[in-house]
N, C-alpha and C positions, 0 to 999 in steps of 0.2 A: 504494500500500500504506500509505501514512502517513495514511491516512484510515481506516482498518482498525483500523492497531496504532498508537492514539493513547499517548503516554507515550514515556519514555524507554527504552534498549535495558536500561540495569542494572533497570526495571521487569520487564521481563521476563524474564529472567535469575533474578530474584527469585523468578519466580513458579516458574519451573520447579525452582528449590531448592527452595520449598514443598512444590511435589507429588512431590519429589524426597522431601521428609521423612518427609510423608506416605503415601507407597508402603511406604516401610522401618518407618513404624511400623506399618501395615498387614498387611504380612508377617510382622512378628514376632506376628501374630494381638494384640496390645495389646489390644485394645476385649473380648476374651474374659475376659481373667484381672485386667486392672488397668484398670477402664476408668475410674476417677476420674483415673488417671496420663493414660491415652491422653486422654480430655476434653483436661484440663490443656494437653497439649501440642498438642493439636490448635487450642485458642484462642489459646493462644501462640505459635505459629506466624501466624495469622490478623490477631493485633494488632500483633507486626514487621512484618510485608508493610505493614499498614492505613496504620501509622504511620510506616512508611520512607515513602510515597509524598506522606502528606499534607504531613507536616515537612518533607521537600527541598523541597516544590511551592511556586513562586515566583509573586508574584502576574502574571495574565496569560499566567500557561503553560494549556495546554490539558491536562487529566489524566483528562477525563470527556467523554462526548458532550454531555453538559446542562455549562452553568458552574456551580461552588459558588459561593452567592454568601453573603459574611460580614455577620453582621449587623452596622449601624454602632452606635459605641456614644457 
């Protein structure tokens, strides 16, 4: 299974508060009446996850199928 669900467990945990957020702003119909609000948070939501996993990612950890590779400066 660690070939499946590459990343760490609190990655995933992450993800599923995401869609967790996302459900509830869903439900509350958001994208109907306030949808510059829902946008908002729907991107922001998007860029915590994005940025939680890049920021902790230590070099040599595996976080992707493909390697990111940095460009040398």
């Amino acid at each position: 299974m660690a070939d499946i669900f590459i990343g760490k467990a609190w990655h995933w945990g992450l993800l599923v508060i995401a869609f967790v957020l996302l459900g509830v702003v869903g439900v509350f119909y958001l994208h109907t009446y306030a949808f510059n609000l829902f946008t908002t948070i729907c991107l922001a939501i998007g860029l915590v996850v994005v940025l939680a996993v890049v920021l902790t990612h230590k070099p040599g950890e595996r976080i992707t199928r493909e390697p990111i590779e940095m460009p040398e400066e």
